[in-house]
Backbone as CSV, one residue per row, in Angstrom:
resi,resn,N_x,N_y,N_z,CA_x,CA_y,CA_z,C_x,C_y,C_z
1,UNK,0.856,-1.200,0.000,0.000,0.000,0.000,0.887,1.244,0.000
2,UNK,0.317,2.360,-1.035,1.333,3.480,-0.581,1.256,4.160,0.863
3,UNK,2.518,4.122,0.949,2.474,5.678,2.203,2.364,6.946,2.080
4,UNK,1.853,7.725,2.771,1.931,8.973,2.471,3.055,9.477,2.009
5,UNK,3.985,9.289,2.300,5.527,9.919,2.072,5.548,9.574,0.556
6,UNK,5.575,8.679,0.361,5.366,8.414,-1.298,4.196,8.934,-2.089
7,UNK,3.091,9.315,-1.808,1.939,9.402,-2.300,2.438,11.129,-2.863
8,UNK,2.822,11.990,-1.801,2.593,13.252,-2.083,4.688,13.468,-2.393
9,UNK,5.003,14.325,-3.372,6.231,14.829,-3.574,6.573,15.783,-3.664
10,UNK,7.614,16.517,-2.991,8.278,17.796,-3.206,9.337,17.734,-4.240
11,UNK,8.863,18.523,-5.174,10.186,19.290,-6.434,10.577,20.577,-6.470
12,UNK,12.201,20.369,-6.314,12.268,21.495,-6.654,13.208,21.705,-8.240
13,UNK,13.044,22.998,-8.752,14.140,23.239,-9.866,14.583,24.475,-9.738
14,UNK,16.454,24.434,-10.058,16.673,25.667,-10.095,17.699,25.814,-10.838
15,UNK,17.939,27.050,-11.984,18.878,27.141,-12.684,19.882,27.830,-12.228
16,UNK,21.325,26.582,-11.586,22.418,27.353,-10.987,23.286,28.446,-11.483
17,UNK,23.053,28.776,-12.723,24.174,29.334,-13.401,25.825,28.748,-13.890
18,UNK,25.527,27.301,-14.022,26.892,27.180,-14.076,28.001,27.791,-15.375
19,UNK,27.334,28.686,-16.270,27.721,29.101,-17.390,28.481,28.406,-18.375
20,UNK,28.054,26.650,-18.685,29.310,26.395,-19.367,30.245,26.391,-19.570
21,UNK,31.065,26.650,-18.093,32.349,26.683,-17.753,33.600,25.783,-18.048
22,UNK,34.736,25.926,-18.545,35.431,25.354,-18.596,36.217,24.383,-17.185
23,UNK,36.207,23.206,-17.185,36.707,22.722,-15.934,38.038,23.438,-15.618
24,UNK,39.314,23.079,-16.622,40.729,23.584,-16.454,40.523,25.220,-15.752
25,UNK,39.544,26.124,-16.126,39.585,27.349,-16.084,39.304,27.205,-14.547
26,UNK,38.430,26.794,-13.675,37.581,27.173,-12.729,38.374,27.866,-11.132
27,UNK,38.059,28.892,-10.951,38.428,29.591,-10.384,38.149,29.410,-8.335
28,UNK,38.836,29.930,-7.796,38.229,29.892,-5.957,36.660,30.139,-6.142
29,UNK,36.713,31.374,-6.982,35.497,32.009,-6.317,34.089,31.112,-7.365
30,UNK,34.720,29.908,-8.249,33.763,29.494,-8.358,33.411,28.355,-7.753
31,UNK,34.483,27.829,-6.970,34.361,26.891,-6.086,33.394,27.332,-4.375
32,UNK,34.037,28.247,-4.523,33.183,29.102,-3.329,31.452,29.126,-3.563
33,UNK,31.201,29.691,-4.768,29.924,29.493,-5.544,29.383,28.188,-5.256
34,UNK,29.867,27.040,-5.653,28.872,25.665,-5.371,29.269,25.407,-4.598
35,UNK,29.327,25.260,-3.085,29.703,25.606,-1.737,28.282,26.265,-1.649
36,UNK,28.422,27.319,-2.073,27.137,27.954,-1.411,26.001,27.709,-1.725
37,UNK,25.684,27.003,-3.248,24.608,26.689,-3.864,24.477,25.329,-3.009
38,UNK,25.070,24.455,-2.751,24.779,22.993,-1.892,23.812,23.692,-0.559
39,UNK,25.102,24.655,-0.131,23.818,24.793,1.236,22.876,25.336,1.217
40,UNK,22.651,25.753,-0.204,21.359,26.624,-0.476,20.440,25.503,-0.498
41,UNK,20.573,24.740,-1.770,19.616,23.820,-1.675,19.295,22.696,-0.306
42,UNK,20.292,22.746,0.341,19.789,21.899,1.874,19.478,22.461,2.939
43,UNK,19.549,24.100,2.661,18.576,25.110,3.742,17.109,24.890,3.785
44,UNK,16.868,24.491,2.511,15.432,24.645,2.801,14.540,23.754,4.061
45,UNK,13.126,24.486,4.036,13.027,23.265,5.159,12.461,22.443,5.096
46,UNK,12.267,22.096,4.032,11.856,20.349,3.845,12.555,19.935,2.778
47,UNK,13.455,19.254,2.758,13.910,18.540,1.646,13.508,18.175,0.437
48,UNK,13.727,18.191,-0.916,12.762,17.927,-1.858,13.022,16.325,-2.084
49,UNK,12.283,15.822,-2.460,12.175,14.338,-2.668,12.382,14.278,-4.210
50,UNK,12.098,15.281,-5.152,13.138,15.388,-6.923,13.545,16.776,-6.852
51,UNK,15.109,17.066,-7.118,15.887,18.208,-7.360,16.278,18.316,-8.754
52,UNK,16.090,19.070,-9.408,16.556,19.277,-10.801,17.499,20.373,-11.090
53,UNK,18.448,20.119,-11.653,19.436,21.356,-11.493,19.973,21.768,-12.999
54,UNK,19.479,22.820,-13.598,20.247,23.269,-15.083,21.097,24.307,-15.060
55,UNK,21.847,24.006,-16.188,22.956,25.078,-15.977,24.410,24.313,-15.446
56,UNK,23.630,22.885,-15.122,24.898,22.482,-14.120,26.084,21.873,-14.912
57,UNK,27.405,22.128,-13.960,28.536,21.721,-14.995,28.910,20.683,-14.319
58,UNK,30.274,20.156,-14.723,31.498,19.042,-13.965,32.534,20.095,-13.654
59,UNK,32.475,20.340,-12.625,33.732,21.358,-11.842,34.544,20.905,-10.899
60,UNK,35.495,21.760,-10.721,36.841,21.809,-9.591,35.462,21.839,-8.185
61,UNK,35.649,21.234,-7.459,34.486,21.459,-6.382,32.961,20.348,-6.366
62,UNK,32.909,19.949,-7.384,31.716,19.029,-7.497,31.312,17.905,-6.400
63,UNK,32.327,17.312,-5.926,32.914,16.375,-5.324,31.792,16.478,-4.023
64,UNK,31.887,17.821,-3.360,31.026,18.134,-2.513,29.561,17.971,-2.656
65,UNK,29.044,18.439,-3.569,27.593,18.660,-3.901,27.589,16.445,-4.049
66,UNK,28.244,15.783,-4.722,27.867,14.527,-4.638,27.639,13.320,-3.441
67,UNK,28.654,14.328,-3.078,28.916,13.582,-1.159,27.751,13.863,-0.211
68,UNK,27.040,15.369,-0.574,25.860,15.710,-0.080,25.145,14.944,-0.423
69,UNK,24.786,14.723,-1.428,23.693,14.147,-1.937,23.801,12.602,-1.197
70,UNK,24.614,11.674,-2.147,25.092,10.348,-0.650,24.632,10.803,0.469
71,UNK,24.909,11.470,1.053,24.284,11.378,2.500,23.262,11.624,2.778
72,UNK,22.615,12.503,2.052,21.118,12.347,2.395,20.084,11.847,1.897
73,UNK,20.802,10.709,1.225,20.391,9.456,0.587,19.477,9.921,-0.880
74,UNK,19.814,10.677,-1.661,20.116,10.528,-3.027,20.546,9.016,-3.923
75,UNK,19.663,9.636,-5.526,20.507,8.943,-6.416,20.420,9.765,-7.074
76,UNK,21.875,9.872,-8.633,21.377,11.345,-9.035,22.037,10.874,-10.336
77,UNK,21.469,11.315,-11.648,22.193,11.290,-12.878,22.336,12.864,-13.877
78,UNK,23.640,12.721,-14.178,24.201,14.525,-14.660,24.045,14.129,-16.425
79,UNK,24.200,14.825,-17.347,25.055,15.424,-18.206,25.799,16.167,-18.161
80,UNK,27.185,16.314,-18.538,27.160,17.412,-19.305,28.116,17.543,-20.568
81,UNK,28.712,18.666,-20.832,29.655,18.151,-21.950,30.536,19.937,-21.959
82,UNK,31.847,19.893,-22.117,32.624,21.127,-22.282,31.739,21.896,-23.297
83,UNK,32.169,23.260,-22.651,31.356,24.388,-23.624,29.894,24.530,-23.419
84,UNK,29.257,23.610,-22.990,27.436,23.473,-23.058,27.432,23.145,-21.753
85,UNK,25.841,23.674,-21.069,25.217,23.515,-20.156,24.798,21.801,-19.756
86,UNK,24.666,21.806,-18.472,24.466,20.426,-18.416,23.034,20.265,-17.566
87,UNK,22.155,19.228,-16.785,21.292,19.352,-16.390,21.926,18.030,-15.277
88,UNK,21.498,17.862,-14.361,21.392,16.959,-12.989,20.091,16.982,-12.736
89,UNK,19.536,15.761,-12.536,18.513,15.203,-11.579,18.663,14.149,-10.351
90,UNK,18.401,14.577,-8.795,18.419,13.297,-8.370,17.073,12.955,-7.891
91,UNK,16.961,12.007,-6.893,15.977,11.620,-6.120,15.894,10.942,-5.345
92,UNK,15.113,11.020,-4.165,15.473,10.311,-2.729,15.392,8.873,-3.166
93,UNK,16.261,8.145,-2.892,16.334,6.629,-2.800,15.510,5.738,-2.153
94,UNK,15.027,5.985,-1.269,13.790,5.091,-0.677,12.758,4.958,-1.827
95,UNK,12.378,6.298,-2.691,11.326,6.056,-3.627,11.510,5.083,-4.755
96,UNK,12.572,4.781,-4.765,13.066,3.923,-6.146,13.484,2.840,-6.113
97,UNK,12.919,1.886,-6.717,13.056,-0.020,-6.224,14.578,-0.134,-7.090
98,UNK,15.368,0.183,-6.084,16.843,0.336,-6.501,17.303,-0.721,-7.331
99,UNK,16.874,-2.226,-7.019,17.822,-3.491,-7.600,17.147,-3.286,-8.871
100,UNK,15.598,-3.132,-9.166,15.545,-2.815,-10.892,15.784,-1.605,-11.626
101,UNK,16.267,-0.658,-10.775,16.900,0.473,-11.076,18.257,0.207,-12.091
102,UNK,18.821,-0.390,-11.323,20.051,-0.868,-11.520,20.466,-2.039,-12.857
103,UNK,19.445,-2.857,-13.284,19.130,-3.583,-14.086,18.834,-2.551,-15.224
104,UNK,17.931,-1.810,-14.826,17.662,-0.931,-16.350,18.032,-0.282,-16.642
105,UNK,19.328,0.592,-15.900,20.514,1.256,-16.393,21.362,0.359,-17.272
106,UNK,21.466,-0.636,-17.220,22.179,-1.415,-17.686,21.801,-2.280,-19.302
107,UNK,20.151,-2.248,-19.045,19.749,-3.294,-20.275,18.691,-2.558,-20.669
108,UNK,18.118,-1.642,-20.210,17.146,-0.861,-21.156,17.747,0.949,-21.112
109,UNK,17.063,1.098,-22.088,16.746,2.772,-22.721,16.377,3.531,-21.381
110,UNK,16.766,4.249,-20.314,16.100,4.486,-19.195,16.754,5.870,-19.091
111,UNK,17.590,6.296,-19.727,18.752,7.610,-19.572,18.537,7.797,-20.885
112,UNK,18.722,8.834,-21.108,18.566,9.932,-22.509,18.988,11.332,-22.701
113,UNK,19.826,11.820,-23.420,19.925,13.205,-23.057,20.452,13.916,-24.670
114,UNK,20.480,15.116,-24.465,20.109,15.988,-25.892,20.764,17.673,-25.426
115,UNK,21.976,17.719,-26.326,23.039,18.976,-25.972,22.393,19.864,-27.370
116,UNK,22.057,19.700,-28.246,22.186,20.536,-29.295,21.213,21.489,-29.301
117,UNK,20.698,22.712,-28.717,19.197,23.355,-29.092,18.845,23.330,-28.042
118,UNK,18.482,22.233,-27.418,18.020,22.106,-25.644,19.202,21.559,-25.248
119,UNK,19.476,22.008,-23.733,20.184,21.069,-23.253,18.526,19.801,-22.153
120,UNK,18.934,18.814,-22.407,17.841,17.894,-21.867,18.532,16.379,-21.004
121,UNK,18.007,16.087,-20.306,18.512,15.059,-19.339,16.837,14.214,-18.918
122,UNK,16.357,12.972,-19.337,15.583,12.404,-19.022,16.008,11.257,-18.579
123,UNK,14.991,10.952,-17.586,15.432,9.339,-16.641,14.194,9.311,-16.461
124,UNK,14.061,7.361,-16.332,12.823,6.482,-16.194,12.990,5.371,-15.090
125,UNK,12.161,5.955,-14.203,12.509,5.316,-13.179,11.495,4.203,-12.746
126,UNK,11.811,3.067,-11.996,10.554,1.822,-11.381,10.698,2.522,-9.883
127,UNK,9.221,3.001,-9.286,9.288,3.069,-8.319,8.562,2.352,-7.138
128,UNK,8.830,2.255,-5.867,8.835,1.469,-4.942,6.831,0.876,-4.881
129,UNK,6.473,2.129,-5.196,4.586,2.148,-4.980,4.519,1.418,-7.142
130,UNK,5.418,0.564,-7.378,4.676,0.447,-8.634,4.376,0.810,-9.901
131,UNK,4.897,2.206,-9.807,4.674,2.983,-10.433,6.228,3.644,-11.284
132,UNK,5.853,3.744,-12.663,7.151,4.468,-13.109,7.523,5.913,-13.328
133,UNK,8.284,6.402,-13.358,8.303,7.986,-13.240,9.742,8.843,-14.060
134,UNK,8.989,9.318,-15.183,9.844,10.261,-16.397,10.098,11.514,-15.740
135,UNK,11.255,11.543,-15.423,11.863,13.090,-15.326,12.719,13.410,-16.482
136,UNK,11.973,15.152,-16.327,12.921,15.473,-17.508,12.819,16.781,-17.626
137,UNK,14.690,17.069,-16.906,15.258,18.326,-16.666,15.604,18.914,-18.005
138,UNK,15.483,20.423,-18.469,15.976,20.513,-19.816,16.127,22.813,-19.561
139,UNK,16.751,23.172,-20.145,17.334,24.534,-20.442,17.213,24.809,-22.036
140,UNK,15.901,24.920,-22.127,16.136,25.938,-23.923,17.323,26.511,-24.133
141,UNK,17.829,26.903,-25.211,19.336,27.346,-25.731,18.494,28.628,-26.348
142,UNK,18.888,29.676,-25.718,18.341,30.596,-26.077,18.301,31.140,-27.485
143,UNK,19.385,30.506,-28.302,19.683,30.812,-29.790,20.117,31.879,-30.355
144,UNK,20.718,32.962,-29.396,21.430,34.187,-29.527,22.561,33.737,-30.260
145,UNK,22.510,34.794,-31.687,23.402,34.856,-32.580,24.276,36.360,-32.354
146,UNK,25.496,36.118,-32.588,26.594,37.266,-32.466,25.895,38.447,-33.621
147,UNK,25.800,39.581,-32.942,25.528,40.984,-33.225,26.228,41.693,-33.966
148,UNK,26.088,41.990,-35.201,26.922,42.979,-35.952,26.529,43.980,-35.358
149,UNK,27.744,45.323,-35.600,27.691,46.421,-34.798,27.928,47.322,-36.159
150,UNK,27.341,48.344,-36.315,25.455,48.779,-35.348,24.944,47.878,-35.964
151,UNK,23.791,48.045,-35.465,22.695,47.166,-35.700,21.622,48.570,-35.809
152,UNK,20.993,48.669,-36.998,19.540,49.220,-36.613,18.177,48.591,-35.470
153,UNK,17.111,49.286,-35.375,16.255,49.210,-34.592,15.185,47.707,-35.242
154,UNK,15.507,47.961,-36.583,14.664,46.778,-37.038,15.570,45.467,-37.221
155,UNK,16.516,45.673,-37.771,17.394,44.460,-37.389,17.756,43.719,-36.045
156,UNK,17.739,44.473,-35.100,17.731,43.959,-33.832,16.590,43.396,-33.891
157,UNK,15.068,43.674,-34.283,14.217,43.104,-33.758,14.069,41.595,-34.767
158,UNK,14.442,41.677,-35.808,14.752,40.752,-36.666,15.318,39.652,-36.374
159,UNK,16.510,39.886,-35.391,17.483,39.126,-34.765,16.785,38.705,-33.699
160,UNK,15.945,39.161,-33.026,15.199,38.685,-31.605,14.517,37.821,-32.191
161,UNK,13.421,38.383,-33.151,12.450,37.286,-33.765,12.975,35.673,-34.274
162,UNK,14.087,36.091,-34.731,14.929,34.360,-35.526,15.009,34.032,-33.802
163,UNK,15.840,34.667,-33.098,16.105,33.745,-31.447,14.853,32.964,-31.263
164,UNK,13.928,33.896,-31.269,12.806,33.190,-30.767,11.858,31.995,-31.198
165,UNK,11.866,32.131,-32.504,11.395,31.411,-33.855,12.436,29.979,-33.542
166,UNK,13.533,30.267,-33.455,14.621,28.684,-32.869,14.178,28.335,-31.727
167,UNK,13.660,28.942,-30.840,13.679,28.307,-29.563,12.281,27.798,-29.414
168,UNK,11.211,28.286,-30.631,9.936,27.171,-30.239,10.077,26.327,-31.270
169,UNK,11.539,26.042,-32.794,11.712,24.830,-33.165,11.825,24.070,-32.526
170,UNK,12.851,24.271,-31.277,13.642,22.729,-30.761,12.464,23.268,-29.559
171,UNK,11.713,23.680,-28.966,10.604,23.382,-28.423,9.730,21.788,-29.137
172,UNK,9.320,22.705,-30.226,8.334,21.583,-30.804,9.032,20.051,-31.129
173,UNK,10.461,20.397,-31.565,11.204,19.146,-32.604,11.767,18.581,-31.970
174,UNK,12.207,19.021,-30.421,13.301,18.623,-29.695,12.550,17.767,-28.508
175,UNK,11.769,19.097,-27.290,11.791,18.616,-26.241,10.307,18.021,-26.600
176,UNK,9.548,18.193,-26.528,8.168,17.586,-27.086,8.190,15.781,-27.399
177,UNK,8.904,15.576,-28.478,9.161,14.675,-28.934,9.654,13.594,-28.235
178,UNK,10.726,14.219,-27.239,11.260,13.260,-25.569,10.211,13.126,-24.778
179,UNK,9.380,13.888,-24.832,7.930,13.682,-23.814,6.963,12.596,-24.318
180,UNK,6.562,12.626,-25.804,5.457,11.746,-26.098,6.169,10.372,-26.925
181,UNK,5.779,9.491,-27.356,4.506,9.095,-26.718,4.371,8.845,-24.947
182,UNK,3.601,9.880,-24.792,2.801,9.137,-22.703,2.461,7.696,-22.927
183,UNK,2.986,6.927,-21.782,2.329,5.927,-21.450,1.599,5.543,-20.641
184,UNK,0.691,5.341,-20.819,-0.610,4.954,-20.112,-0.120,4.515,-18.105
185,UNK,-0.569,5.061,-17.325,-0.195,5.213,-15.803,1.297,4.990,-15.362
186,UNK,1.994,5.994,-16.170,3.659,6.557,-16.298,2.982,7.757,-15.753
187,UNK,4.028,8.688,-14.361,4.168,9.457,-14.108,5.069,10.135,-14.413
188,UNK,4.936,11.378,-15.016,6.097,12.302,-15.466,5.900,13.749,-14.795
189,UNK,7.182,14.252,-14.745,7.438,15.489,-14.449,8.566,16.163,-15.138
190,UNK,8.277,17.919,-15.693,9.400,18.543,-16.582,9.406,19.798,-15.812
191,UNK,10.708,19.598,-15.629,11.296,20.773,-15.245,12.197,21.403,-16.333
192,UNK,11.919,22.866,-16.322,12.460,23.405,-17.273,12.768,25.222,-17.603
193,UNK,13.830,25.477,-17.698,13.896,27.281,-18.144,14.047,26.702,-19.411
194,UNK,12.908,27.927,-19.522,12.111,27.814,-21.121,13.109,29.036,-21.793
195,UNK,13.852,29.771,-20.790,14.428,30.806,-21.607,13.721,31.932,-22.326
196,UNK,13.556,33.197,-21.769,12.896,34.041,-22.889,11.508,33.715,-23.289
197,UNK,10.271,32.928,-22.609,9.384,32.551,-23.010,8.625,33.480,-22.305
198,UNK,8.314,34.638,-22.579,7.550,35.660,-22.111,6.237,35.375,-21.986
199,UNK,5.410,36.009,-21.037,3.709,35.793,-20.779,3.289,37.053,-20.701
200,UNK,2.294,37.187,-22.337,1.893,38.543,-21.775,0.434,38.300,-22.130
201,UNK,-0.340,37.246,-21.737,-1.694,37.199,-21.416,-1.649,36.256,-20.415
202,UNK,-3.233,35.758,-20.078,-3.429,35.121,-18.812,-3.221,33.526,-19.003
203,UNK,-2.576,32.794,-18.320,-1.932,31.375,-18.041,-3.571,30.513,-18.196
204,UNK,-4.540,31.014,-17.596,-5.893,30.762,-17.788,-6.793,30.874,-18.783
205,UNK,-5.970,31.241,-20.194,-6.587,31.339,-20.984,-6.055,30.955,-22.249
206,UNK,-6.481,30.073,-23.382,-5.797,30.262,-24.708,-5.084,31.294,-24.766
207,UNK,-3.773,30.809,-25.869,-3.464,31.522,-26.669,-4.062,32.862,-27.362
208,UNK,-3.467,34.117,-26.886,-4.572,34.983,-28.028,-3.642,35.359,-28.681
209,UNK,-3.696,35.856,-29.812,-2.520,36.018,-30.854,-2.381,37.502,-30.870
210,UNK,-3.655,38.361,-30.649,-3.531,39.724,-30.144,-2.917,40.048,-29.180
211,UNK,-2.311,39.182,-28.138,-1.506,39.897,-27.061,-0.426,39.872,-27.182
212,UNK,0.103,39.538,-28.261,1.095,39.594,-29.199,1.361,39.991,-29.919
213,UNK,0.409,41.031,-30.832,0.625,41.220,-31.895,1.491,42.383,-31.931
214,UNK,2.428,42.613,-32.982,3.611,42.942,-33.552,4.733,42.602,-32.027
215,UNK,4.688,41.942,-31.971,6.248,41.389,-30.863,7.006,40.386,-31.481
216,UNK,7.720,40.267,-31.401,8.973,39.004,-31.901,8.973,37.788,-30.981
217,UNK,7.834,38.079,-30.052,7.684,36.442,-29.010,5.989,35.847,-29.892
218,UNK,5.332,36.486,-30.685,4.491,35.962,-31.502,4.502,34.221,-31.373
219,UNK,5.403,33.539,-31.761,5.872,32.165,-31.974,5.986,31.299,-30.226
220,UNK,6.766,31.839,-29.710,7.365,31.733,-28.577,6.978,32.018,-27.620
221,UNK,6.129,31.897,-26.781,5.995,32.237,-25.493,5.096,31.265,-24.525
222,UNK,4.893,31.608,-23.125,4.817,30.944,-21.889,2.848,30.572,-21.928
223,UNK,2.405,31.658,-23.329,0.780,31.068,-23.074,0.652,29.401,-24.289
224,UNK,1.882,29.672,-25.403,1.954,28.574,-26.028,2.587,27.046,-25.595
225,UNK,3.599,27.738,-25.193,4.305,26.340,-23.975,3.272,25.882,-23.291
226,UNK,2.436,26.629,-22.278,1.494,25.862,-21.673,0.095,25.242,-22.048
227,UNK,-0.502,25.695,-23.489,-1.198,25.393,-24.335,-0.738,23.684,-24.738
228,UNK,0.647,23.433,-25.005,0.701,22.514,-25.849,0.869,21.367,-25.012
229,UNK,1.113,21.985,-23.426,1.117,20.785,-22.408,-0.103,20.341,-21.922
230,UNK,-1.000,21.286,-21.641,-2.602,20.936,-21.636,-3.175,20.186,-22.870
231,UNK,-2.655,20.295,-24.341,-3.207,19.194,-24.939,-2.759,17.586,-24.823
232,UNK,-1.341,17.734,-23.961,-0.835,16.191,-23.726,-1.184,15.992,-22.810
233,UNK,-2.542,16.515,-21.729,-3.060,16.090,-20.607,-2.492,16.563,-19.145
234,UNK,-0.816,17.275,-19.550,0.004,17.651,-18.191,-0.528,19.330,-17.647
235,UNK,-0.209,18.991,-16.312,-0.371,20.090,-15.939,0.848,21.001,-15.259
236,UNK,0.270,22.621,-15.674,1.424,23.415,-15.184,1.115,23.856,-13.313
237,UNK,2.306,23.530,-12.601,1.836,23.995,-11.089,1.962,25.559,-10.414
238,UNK,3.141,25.944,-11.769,3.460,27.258,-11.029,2.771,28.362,-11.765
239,UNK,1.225,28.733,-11.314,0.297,29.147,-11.666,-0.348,29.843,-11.089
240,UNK,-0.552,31.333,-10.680,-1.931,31.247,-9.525,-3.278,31.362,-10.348
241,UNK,-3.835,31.427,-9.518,-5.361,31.282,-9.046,-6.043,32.626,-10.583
242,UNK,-5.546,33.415,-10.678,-5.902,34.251,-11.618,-4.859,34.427,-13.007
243,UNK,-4.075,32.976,-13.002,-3.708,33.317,-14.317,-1.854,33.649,-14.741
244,UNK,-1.644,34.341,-13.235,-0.325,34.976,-13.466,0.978,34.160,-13.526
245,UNK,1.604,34.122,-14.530,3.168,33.502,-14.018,3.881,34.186,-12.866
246,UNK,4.807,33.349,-12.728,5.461,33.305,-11.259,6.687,33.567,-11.893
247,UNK,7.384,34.962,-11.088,8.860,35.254,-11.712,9.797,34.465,-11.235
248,UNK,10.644,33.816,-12.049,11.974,32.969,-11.213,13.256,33.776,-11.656
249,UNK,13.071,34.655,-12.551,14.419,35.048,-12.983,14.545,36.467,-13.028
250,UNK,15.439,37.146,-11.796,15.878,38.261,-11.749,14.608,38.674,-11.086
251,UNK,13.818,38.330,-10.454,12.675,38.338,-9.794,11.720,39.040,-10.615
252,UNK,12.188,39.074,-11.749,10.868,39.956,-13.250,10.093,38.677,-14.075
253,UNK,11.163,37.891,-14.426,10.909,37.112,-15.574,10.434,35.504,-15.517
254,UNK,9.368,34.940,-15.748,8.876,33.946,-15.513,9.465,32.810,-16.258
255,UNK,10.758,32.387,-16.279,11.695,31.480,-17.413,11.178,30.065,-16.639
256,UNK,11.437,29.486,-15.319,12.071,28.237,-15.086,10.125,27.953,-14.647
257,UNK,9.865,26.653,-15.218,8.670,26.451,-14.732,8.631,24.422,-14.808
258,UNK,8.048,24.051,-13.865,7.678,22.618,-13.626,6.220,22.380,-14.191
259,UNK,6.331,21.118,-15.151,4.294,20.695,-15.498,5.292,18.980,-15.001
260,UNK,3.672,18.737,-14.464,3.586,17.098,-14.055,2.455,16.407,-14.846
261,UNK,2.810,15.294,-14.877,1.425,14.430,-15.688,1.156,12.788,-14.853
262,UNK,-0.104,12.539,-13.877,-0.327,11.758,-13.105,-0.499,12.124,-12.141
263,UNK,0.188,13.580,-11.551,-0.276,14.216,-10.405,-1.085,15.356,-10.142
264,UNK,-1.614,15.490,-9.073,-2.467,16.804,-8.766,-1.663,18.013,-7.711
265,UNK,-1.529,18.871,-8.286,-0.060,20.120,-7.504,-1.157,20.271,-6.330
266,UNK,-0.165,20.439,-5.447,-0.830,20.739,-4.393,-0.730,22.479,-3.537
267,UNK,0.803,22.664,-3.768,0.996,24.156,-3.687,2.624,24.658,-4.379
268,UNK,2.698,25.851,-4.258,4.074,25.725,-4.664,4.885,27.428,-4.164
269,UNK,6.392,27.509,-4.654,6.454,29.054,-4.366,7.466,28.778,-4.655
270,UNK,8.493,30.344,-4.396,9.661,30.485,-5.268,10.897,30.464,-3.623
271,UNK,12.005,30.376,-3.672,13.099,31.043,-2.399,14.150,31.912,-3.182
272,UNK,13.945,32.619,-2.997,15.344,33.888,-3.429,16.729,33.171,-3.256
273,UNK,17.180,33.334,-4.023,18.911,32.653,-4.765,19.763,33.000,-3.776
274,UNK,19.670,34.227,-2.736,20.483,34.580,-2.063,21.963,35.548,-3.048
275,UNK,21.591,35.444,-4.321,22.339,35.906,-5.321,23.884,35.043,-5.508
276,UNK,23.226,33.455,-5.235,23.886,32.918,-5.531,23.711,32.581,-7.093
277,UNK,22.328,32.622,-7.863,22.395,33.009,-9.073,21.599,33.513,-9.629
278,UNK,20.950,34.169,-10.697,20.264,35.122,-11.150,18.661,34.603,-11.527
279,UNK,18.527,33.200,-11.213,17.115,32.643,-10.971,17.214,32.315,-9.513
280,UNK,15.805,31.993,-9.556,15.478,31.816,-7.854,15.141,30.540,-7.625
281,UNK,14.977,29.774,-6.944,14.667,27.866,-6.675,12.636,28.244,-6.673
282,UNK,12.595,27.352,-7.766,11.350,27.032,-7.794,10.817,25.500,-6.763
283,UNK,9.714,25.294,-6.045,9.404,24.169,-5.794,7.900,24.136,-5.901
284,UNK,7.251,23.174,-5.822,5.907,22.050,-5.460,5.824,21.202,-5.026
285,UNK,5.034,20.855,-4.260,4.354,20.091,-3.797,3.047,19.116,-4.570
286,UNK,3.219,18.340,-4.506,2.736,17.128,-5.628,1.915,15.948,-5.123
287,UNK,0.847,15.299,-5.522,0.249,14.427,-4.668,-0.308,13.546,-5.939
288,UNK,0.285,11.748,-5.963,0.011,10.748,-6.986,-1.646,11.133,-6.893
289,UNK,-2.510,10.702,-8.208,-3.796,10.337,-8.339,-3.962,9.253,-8.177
């Protein structure tokens, strides 16, 4: 029978900033940096039971954040790759029927991941209540192309529009495509900075194409992302009650957002970075159907 502890889950996601850092390069003060991001994420006061982390690299210092995790009984799988962003997911180990864990790392398709356009990190897990569970951490590539100088007023916007126009390709071609086909009583959850996916109508409402009109996010934005997850049945948690996105970035901009599919959100909210990086830790609270 499930237990409560299993029934209901805390997620959190947060984009550390690791900037695609070079390992050879890495500096004190960026070692100092994930140092502080570990105890950020284990300040909180309830532990999350799935952590998703983008942005994340392989650094001088890592060593720590893994040893944390071991101890507070984690399992956790990274990408990453020099030059590009990487993504980490772990999850508390009690939830996960470890010995077939371990089998299907080994003999099935259960790990997946995707550097080019998105950075993306998916895992398929057997868990303890029965049940299997798709995570899948991912960072849009914002698609910023190098700037000739000057630039006029319309060429800049020209140049915004192509960014944006790329980033709901590998939306549609990229991450989409890792999501479906759903399988029938598979639990999934996506965590994700959508990057630049602006909201400038209500989360509660279609798409209107007028609240857009003449902008260069036309293609791209946070009422279409969540449009196309409501037709695959998932739902978005970080939502209120009237519609509004929830800022995670730079405390203006609504980039990093979690949808689940199998569960019902139960609440959620943001914790300030401490300016350890320029998004803020998103979490929810989650409860199986």
């Amino acid at each position: 029978m499930q237990s409560e502890l299993q029934n209901e889950l805390k997620i959190m996601t947060w984009n550390i900033k690791g900037g695609a850092a070079l390992g050879w390069e890495n500096s004190q003060q960026k070692i100092k940096s994930l140092e502080g991001i570990v105890k950020k994420i284990f300040s909180l006061k309830a532990e999350a039971d799935i952590i998703v982390l983008t942005e994340f690299i392989i650094t001088k210092g890592v060593e720590y954040l893994f040893e944390k995790f071991q101890i507070k009984g984690y399992i956790w799988f990274q990408t990453t790759r020099t030059g590009k962003n990487g993504v980490l997911i772990a999850i508390k180990k009690k939830l996960v029927n470890y010995n077939e864990l371990k089998e299907q790392v080994w003999y099935d398709d259960i790990v997946s991941s995707q550097f080019e356009g998105c950075n993306i990190l998916k895992v398929t897990l057997p868990l303890k209540f029965e049940k299997e569970l798709s995570i899948i951490g991912c960072r849009m590539e914002s698609g910023v192309k190098k700037e000739k100088e000057p630039m006029s007023d319309s060429e800049k916007e020209l140049l915004l529009r192509m960014q944006y126009d790329s980033e709901r390709n590998n939306f549609d071609n990229i991450l989409i495509p890792m999501i479906r086909p759903l399988k029938k009583g598979q639990l999934y959850i996506v965590c994700s900075d959508f990057n630049n996916a602006r909201c400038l109508g209500k989360l509660n409402e279609k798409f209107n194409s007028q609240n857009y009109n003449g902008k260069s996010q036309c293609n791209y934005n946070l009422n279409i992302i969540k449009d196309t997850f409501d037709s695959i049945g998932f739902t978005m948690v970080d939502v209120d009650e009237n519609g509004n996105a929830i800022p995670t970035h730079k405390g203006y901009y609504p980039d990093d957002h979690i949808f689940v599919y199998g569960f019902q959100p139960m609440s959620f909210g943001v914790v300030p970075s401490a300016e350890l990086s320029d998004h803020d830790i998103l979490w929810s609270k989650v409860k199986v159907y």
